[in-house]
N, C-alpha and C positions, 0 to 999 in steps of 0.2 A: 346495822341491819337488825331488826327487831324479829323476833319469832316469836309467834306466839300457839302454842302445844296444840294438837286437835285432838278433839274427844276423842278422836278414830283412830287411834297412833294404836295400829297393832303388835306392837312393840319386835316387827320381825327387822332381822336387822338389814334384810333387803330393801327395805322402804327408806328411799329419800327426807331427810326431816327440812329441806329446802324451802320457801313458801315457793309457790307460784311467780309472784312477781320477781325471784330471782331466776327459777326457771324460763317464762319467758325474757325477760334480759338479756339469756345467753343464748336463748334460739334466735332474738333480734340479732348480735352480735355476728354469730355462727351462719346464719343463712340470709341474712338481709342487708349485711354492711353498716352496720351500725358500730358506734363507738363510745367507751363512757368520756362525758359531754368534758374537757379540759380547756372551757372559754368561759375568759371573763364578766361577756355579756347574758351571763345565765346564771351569774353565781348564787342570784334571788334564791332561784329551786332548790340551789344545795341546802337550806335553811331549812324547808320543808318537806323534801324530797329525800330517799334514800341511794334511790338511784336515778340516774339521770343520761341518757343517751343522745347521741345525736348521728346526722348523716348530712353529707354534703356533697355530690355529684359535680359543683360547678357554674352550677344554673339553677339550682333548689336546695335547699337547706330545710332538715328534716330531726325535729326533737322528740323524745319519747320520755316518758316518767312512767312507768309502773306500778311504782309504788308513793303512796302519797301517807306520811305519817300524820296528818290529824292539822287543827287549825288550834 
């Protein structure tokens, strides 16, 4: 996972230095039933993707990428 600093880091040591895209990740996780993606027919994303979620009820299958590192 890449970080990359913000101008705004008020260096208090209450503030999260997490990006967003890990943040939401783990709200997907936490409140939505998602899971980091552990199937083969997705492994393309791992290349270019940092994180990769997925969801599956049974009858729908459901993928998430938050964060996309560049091409």
């Amino acid at each position: 996972m890449t970080y990359i600093e913000s101008p705004f880091d008020s260096g208090d040591a209450n503030v999260s230095s997490e990006t967003f895209c890990t943040y939401l990740a783990k709200q997907f996780i936490a409140k939505k039933g998602f899971e980091v993606a552990r199937i083969p027919e997705i492994k393309r994303l791992y290349d270019v993707c940092a994180i990769v979620l997925t969801r599956s009820d049974g009858y729908t299958f459901s993928a998430l990428v938050p964060t996309f590192l560049g091409s």
